[in-house]
DRENPA-3360 file (N, C-alpha, C; in nm, 2 decimals, always signed):
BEGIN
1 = XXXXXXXX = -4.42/+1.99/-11.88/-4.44/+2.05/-11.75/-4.32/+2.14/-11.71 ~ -4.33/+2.21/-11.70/-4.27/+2.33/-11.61/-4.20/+2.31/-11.52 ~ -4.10/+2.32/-11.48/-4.00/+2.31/-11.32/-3.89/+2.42/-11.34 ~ -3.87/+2.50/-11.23/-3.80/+2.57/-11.23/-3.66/+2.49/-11.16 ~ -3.66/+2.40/-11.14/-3.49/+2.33/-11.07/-3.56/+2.21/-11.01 ~ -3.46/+2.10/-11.01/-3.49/+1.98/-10.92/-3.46/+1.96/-10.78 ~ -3.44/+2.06/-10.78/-3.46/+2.08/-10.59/-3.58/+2.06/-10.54 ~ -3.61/+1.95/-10.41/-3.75/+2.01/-10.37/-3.73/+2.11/-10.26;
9 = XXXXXXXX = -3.83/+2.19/-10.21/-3.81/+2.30/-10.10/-3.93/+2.21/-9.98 ~ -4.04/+2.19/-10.08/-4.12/+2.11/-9.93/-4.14/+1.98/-9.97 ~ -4.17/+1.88/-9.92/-4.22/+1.77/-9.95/-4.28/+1.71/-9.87 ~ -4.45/+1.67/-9.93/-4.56/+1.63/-9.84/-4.59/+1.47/-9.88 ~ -4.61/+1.40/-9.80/-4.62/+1.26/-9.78/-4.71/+1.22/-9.76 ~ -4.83/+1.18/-9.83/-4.94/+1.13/-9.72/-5.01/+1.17/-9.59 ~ -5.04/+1.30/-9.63/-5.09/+1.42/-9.54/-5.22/+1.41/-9.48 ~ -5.27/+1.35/-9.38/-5.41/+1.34/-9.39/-5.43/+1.44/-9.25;
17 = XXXXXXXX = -5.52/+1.53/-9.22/-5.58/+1.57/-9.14/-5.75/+1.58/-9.13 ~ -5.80/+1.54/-9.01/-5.95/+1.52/-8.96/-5.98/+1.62/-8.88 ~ -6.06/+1.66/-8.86/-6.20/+1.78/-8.79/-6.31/+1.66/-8.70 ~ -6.28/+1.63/-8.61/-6.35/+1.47/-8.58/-6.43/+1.37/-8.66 ~ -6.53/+1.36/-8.72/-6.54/+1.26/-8.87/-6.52/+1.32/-8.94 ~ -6.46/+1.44/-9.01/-6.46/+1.52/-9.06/-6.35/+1.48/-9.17 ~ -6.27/+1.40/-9.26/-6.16/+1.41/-9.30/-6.13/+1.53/-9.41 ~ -6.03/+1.66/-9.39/-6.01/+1.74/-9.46/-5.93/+1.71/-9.60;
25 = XXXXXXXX = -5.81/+1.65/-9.52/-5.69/+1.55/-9.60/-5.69/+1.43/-9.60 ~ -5.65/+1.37/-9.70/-5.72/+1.22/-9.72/-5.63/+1.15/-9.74 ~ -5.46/+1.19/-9.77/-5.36/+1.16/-9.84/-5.31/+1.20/-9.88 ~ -5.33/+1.34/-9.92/-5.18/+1.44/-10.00/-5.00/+1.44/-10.03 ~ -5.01/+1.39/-10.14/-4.88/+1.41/-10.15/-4.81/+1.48/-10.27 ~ -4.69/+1.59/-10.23/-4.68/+1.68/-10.31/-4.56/+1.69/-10.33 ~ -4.50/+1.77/-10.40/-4.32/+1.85/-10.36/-4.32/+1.96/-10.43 ~ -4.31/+2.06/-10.37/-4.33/+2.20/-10.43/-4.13/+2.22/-10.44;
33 = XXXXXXXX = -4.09/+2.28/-10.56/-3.97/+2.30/-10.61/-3.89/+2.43/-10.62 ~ -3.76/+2.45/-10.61/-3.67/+2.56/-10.59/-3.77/+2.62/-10.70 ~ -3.76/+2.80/-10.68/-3.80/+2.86/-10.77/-3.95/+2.85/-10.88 ~ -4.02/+2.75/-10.79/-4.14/+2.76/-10.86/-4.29/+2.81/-10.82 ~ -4.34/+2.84/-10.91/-4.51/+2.85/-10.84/-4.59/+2.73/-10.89 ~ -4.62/+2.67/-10.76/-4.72/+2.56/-10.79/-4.81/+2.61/-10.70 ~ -4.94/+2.60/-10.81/-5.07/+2.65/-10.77/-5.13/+2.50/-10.76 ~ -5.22/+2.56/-10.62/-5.28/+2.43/-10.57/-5.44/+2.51/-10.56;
41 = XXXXXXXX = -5.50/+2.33/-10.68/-5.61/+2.39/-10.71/-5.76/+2.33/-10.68 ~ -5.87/+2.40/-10.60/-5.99/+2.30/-10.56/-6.07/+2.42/-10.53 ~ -6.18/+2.32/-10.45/-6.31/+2.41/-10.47/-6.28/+2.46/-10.33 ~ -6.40/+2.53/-10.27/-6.46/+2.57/-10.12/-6.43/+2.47/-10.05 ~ -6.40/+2.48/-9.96/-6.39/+2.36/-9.85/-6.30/+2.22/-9.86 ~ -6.18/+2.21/-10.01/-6.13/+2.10/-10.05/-6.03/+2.04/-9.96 ~ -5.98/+2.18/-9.86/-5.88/+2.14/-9.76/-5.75/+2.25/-9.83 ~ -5.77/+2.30/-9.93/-5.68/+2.43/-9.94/-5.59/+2.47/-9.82;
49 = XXXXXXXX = -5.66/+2.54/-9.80/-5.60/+2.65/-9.67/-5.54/+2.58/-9.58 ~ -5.64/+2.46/-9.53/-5.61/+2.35/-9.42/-5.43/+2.29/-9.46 ~ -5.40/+2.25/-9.60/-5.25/+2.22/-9.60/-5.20/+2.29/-9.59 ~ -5.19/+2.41/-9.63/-5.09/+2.52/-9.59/-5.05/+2.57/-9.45 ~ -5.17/+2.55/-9.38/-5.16/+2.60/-9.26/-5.09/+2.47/-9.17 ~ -5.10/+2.34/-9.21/-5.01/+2.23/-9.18/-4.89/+2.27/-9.23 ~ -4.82/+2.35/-9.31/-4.74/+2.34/-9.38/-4.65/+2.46/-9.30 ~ -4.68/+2.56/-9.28/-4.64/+2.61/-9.11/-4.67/+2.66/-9.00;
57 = XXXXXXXX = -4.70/+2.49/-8.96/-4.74/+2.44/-8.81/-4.81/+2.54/-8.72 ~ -4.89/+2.60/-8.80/-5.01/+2.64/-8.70/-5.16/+2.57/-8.71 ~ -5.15/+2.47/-8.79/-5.27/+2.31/-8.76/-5.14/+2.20/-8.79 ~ -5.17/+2.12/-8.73/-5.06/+2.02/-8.65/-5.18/+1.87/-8.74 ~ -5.07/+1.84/-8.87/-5.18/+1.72/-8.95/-5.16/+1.57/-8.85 ~ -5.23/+1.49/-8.91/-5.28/+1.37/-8.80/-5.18/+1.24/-8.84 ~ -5.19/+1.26/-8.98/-5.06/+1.16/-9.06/-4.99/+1.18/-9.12 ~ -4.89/+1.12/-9.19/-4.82/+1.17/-9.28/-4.66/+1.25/-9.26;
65 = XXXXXXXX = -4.63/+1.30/-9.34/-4.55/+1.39/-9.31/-4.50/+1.50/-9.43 ~ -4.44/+1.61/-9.37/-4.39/+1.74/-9.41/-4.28/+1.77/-9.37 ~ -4.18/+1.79/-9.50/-4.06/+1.85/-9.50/-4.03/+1.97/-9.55 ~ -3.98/+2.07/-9.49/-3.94/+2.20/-9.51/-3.81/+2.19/-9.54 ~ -3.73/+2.23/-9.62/-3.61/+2.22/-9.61/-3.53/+2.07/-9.60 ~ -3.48/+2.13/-9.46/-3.43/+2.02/-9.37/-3.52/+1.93/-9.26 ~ -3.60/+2.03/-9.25/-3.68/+1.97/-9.11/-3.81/+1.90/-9.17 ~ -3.83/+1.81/-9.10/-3.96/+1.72/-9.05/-4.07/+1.80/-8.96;
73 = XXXXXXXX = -4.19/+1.86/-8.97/-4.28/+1.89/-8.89/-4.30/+1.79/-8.83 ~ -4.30/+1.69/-8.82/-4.39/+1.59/-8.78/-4.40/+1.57/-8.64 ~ -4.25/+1.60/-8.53/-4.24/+1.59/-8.44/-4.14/+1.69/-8.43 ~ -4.17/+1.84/-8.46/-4.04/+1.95/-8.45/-4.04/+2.01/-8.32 ~ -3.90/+2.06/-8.25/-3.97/+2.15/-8.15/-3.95/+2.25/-8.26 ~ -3.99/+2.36/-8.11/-4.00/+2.49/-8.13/-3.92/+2.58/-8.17 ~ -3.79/+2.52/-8.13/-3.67/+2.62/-8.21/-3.63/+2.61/-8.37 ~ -3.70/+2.49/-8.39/-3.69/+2.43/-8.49/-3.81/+2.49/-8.61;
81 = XXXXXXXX = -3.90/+2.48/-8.55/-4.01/+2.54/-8.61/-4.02/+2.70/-8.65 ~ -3.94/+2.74/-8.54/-3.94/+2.89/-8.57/-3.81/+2.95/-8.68 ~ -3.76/+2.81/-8.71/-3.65/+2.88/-8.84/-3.73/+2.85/-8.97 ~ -3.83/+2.74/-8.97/-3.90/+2.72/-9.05/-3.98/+2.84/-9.12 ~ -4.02/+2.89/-8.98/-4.15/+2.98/-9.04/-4.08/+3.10/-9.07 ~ -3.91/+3.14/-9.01/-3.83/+3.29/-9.08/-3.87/+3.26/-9.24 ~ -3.83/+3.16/-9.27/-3.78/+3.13/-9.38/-3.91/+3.12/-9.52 ~ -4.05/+3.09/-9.41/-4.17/+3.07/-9.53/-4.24/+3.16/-9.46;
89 = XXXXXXXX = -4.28/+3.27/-9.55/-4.37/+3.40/-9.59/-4.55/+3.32/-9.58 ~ -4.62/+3.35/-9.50/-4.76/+3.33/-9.57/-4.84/+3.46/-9.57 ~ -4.91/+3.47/-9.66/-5.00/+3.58/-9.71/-5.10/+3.54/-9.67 ~ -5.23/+3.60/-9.57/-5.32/+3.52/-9.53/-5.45/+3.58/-9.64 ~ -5.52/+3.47/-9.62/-5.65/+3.51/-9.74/-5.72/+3.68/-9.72 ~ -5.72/+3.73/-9.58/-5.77/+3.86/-9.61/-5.68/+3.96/-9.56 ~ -5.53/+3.91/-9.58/-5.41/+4.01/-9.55/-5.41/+4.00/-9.45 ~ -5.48/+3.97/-9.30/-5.45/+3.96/-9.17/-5.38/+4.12/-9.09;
97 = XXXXXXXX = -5.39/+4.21/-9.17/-5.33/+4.29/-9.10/-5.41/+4.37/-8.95 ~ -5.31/+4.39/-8.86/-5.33/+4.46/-8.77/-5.42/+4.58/-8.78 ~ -5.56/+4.56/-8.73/-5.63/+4.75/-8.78/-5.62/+4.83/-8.64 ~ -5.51/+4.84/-8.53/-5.50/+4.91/-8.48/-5.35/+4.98/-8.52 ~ -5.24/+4.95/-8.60/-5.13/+4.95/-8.59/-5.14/+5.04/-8.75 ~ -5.04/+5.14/-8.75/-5.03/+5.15/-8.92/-4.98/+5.06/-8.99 ~ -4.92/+5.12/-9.10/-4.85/+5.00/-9.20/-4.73/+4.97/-9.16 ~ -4.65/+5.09/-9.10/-4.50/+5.04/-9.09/-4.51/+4.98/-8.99;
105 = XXXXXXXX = -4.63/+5.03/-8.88/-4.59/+4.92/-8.73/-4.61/+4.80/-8.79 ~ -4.71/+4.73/-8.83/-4.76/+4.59/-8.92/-4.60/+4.53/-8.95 ~ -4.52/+4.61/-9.03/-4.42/+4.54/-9.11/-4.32/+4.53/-8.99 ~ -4.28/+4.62/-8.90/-4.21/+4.64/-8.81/-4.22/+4.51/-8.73 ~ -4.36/+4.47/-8.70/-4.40/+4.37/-8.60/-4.33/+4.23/-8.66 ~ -4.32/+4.26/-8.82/-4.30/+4.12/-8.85/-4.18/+4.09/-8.87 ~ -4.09/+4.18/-8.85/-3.93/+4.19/-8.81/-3.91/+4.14/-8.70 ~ -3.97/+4.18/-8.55/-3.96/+4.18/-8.42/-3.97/+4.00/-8.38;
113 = XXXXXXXX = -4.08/+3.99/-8.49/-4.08/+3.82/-8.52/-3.93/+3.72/-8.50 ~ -3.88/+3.75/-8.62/-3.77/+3.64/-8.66/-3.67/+3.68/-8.53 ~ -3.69/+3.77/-8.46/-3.57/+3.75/-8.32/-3.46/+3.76/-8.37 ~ -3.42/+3.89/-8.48/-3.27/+3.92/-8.49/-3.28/+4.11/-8.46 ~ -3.21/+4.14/-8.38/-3.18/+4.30/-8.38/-3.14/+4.32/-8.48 ~ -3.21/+4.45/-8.53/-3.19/+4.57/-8.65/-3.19/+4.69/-8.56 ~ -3.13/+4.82/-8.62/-3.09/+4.92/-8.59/-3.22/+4.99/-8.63 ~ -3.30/+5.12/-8.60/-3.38/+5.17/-8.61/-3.38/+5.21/-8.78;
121 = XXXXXXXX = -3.26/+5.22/-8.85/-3.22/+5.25/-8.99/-3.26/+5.15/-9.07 ~ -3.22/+5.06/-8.97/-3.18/+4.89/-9.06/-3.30/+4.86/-9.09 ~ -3.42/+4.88/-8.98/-3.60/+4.85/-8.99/-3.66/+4.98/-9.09 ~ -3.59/+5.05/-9.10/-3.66/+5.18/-9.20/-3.66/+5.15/-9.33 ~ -3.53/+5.10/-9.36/-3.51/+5.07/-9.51/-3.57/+4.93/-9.54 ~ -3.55/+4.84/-9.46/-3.61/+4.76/-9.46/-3.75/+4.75/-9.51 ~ -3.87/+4.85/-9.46/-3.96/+4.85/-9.42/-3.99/+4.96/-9.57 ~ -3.92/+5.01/-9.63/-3.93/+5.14/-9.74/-3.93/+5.05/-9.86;
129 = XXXXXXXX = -3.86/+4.94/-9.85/-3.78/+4.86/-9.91/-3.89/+4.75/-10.00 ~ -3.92/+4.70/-9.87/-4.04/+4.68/-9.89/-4.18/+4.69/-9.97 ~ -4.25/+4.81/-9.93/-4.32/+4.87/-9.96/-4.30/+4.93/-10.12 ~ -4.18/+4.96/-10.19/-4.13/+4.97/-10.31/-4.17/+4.88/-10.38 ~ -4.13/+4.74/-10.33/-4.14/+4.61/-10.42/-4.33/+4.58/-10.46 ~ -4.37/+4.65/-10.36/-4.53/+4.64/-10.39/-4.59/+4.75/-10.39 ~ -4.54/+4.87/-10.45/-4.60/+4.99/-10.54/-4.63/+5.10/-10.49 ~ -4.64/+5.06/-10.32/-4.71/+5.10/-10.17/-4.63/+5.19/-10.08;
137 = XXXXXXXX = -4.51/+5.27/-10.13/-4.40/+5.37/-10.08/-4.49/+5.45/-9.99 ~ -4.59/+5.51/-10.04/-4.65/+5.66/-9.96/-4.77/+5.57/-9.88 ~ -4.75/+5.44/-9.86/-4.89/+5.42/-9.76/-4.85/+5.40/-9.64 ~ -4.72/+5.40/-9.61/-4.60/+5.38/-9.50/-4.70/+5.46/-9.39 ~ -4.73/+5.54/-9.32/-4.81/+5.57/-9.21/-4.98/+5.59/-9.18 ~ -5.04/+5.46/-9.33/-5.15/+5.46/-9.33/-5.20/+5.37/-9.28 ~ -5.33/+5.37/-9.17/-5.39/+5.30/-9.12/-5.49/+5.18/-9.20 ~ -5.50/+5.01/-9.17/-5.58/+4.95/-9.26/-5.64/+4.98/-9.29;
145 = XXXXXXXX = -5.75/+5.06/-9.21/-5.86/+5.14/-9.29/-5.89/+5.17/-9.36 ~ -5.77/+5.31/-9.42/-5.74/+5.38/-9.52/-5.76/+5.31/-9.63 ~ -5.71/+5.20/-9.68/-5.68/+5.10/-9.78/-5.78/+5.04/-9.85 ~ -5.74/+5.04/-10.00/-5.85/+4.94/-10.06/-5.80/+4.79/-10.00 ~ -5.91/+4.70/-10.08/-5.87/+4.58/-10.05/-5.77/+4.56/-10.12 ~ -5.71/+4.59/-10.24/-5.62/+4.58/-10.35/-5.50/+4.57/-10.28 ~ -5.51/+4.75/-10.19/-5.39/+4.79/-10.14/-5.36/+4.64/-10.02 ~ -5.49/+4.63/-9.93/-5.43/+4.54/-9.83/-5.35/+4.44/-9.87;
153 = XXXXXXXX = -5.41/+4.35/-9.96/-5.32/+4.23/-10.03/-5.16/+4.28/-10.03 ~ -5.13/+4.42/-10.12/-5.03/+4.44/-10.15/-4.95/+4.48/-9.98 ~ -5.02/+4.50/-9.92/-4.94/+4.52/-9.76/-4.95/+4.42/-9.72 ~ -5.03/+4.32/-9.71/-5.00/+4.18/-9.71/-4.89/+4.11/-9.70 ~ -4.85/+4.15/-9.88/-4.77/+4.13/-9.87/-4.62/+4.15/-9.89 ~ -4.61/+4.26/-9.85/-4.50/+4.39/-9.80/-4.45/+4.34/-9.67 ~ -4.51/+4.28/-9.59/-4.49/+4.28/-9.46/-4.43/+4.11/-9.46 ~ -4.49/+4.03/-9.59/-4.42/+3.90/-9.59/-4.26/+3.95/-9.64;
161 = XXXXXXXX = -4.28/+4.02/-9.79/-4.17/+4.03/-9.81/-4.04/+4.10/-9.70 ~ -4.09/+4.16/-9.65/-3.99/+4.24/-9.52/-3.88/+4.15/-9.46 ~ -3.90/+4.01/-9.46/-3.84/+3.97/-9.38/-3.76/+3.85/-9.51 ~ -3.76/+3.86/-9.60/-3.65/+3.77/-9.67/-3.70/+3.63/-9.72 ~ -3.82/+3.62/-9.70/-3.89/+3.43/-9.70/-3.82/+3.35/-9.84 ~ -3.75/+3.24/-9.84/-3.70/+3.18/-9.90/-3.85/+3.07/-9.99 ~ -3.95/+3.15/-9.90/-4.09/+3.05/-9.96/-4.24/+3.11/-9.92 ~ -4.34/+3.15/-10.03/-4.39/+3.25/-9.99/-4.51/+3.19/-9.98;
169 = XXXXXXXX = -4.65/+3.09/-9.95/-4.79/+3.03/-9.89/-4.86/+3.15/-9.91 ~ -4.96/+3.17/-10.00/-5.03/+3.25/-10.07/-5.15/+3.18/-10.06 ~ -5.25/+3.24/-9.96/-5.37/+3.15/-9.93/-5.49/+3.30/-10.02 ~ -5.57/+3.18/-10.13/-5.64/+3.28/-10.22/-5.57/+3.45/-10.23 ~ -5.49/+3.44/-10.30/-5.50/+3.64/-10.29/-5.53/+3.70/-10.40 ~ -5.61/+3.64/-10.46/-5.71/+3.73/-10.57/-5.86/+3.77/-10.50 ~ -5.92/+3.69/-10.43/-6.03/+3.65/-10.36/-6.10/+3.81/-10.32 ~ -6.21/+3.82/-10.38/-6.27/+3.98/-10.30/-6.23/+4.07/-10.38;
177 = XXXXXXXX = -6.12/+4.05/-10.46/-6.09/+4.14/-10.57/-6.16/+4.17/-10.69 ~ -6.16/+4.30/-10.79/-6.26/+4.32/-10.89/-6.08/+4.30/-10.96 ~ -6.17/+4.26/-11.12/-6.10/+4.17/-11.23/-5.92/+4.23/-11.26 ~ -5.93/+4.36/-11.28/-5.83/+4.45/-11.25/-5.74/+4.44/-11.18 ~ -5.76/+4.44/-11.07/-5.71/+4.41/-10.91/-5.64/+4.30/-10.84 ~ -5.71/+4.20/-10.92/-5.68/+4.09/-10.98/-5.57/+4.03/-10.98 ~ -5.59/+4.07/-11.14/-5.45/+4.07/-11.25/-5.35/+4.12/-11.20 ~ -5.34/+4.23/-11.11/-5.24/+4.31/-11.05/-5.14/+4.23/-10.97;
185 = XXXXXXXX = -5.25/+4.17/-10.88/-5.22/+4.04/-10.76/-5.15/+3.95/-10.83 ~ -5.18/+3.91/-10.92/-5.15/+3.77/-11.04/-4.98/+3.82/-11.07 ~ -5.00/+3.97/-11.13/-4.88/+3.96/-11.21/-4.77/+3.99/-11.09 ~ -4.79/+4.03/-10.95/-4.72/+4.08/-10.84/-4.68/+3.95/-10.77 ~ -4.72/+3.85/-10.79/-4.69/+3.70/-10.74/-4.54/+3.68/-10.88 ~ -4.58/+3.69/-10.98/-4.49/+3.69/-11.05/-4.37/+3.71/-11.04 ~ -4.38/+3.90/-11.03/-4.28/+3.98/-11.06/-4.17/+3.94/-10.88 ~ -4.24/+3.92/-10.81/-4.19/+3.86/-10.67/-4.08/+3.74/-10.67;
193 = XXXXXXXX = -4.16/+3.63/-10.73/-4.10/+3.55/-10.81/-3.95/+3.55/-10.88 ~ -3.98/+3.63/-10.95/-3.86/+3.71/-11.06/-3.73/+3.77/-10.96 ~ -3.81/+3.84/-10.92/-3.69/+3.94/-10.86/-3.62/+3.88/-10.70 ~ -3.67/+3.77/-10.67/-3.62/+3.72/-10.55/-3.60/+3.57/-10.54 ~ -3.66/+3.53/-10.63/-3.58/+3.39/-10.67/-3.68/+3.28/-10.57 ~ -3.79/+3.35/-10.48/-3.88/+3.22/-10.42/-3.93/+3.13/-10.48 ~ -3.99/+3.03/-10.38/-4.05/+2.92/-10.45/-4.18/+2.95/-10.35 ~ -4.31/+2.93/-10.44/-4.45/+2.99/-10.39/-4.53/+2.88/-10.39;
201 = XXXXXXXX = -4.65/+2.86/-10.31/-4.74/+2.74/-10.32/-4.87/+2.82/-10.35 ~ -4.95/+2.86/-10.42/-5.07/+2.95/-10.45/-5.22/+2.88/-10.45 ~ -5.28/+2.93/-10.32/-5.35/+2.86/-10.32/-5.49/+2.93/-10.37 ~ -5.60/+2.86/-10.48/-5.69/+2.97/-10.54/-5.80/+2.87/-10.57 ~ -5.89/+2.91/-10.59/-5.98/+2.86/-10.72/-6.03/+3.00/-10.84 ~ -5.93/+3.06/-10.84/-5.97/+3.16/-10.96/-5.84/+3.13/-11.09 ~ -5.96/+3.10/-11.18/-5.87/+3.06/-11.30/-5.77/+3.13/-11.36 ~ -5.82/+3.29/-11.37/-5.75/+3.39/-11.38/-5.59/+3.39/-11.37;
209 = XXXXXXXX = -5.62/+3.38/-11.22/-5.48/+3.38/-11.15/-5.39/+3.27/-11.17 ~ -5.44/+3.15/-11.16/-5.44/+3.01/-11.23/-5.36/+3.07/-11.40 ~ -5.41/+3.11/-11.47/-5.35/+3.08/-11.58/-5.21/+3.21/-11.62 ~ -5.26/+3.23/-11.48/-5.09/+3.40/-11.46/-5.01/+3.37/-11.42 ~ -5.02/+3.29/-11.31/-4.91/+3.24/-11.22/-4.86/+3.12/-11.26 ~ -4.94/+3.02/-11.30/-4.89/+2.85/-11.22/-4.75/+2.80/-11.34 ~ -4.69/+2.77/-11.30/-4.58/+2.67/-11.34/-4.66/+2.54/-11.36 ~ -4.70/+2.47/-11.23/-4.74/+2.37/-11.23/-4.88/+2.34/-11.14;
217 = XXXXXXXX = -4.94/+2.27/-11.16/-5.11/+2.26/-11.10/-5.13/+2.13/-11.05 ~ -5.17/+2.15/-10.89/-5.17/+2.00/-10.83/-5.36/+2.05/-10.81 ~ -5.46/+1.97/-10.84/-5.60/+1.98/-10.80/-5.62/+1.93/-10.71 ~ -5.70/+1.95/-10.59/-5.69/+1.85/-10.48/-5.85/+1.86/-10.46 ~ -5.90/+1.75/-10.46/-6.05/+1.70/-10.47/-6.09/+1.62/-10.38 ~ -6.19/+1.61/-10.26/-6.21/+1.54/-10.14/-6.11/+1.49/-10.09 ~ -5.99/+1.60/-10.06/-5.94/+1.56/-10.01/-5.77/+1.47/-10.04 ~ -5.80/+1.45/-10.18/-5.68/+1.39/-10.23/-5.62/+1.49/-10.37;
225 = XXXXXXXX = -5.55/+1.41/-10.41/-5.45/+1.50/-10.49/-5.54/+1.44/-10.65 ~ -5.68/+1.49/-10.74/-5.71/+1.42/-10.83/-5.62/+1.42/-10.96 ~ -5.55/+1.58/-10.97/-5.48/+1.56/-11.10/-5.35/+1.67/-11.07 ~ -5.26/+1.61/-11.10/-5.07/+1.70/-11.15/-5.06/+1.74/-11.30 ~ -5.02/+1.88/-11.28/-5.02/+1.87/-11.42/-4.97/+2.01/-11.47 ~ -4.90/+2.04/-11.59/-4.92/+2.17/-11.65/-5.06/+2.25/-11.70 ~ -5.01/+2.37/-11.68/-5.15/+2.43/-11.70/-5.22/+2.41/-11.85 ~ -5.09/+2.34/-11.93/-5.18/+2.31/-12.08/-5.24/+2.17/-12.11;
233 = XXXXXXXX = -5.18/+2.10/-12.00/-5.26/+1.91/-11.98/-5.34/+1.96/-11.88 ~ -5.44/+2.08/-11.82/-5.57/+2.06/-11.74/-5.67/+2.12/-11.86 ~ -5.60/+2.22/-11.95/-5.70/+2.28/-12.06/-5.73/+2.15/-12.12 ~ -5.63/+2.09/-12.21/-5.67/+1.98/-12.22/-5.73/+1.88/-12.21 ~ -5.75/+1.84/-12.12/-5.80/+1.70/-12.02/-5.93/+1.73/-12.05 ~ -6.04/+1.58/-12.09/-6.17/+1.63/-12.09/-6.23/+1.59/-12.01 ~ -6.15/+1.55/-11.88/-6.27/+1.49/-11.77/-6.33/+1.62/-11.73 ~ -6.47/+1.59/-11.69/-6.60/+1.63/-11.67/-6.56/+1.79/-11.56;
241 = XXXXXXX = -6.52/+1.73/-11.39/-6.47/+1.77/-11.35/-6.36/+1.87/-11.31 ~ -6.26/+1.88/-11.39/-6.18/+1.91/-11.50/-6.20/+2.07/-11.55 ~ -6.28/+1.99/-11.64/-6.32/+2.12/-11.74/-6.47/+2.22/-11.67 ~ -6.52/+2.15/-11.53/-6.59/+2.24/-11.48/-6.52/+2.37/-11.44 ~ -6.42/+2.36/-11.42/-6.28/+2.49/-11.38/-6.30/+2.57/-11.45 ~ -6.23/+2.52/-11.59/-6.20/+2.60/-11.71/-6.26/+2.64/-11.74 ~ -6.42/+2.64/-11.77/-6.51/+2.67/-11.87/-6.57/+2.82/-11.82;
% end
């Protein structure tokens, strides 16, 4: 198995959240590590999205607990919470971007976020800077509209990268994409990776991406954590379930 360092960056404890009978999370427990991509892997509805978005506290889970760093979500305030989220990037599954704002206002906005003054310069380069890292230089005063879906992802996540994230929550970002497009997304999680030294939690059910990205593979199945593993003990593995993935 794979690890990029023995550091952990998050560490989830017996995570359960409910939808009223509803249980999404059943018990989760995880530690995603300095410098790595662990891809977290399940079907429609497994509770994907749902950890992540416990993971910065914009769904508030029922048990358990979560560590970022230093901090405990469990009971954080708000000043507390807001150094959390400078510091972890999420990419939302359909880019989330602004369609009244261009691209630079988009990236701009997500500076104005973390509450530190930049100079009108300091936000340009920033924001050019950006957009370099994801291939997207000349889309700087283009409206979402304008954009393939390809492009959005990559503004997506231009606008994460803008601000420095020491941890980047990648909810599906192959999803909607043609095979191509894809691979692009796949290898740009990577090259991200590489050149900035994050540690990523990727959340998918496309295999593709799965066998581009992951360091390491946690599956999570009604709700619990069914199997940990390298991506060469899930090819292997012949449980049933399992190999429904792969095939």
């Amino acid at each position: 198995m794979k690890k990029q360092s023995n550091k952990v960056v998050i560490d989830i404890k017996n995570l359960k959240k409910s939808f009223g009978d509803l249980k999404v999370l059943d018990g989760i427990t995880l530690q995603l590590y300095e410098k790595e991509n662990l891809v977290v892997l399940g079907k429609s509805g497994s509770g994907k999205s749902v950890l992540i978005k416990c993971i910065v506290g914009l769904l508030k889970h029922d048990k358990g607990s979560i560590t970022v760093g230093k901090h405990d979500l469990t009971d954080i305030e708000e000043e507390d919470l807001i150094k959390v989220r400078k510091k972890t990037g999420f990419l939302f599954q359909g880019a989330a971007l602004y369609d009244s704002m261009t691209v630079r206002e988009n990236l701009t906005f997500a500076l104005s976020r973390i509450k530190e003054k930049f100079s009108k310069e300091e936000i340009n380069d920033k924001i050019v800077e950006a957009l370099e890292n994801v291939g997207l230089p000349d889309a700087i005063d283009k409206m979402p509209s304008e954009l393939s879906g390809g492009m959005k992802k990559r503004i997506g996540l231009a606008r994460t990268l803008v601000v420095h994230p020491e941890i980047i929550l990648y909810d599906e970002p192959t999803t909607g994409l043609d095979p191509i497009t894809s691979n692009e997304i796949s290898s740009l999680i990577n090259e991200t990776r590489s050149k900035f030294n994050n540690s990523s939690i990727i959340i998918t059910h496309d295999i593709n991406c799965v066998k581009r990205v992951a360091d390491r593979i946690v599956m999570i199945k009604d709700g619990k954590v069914y199997k940990e593993g390298s991506l060469e003990e899930f090819l292997n593995d012949e449980d049933a379930y399992i190999q429904s993935f792969f095939k």
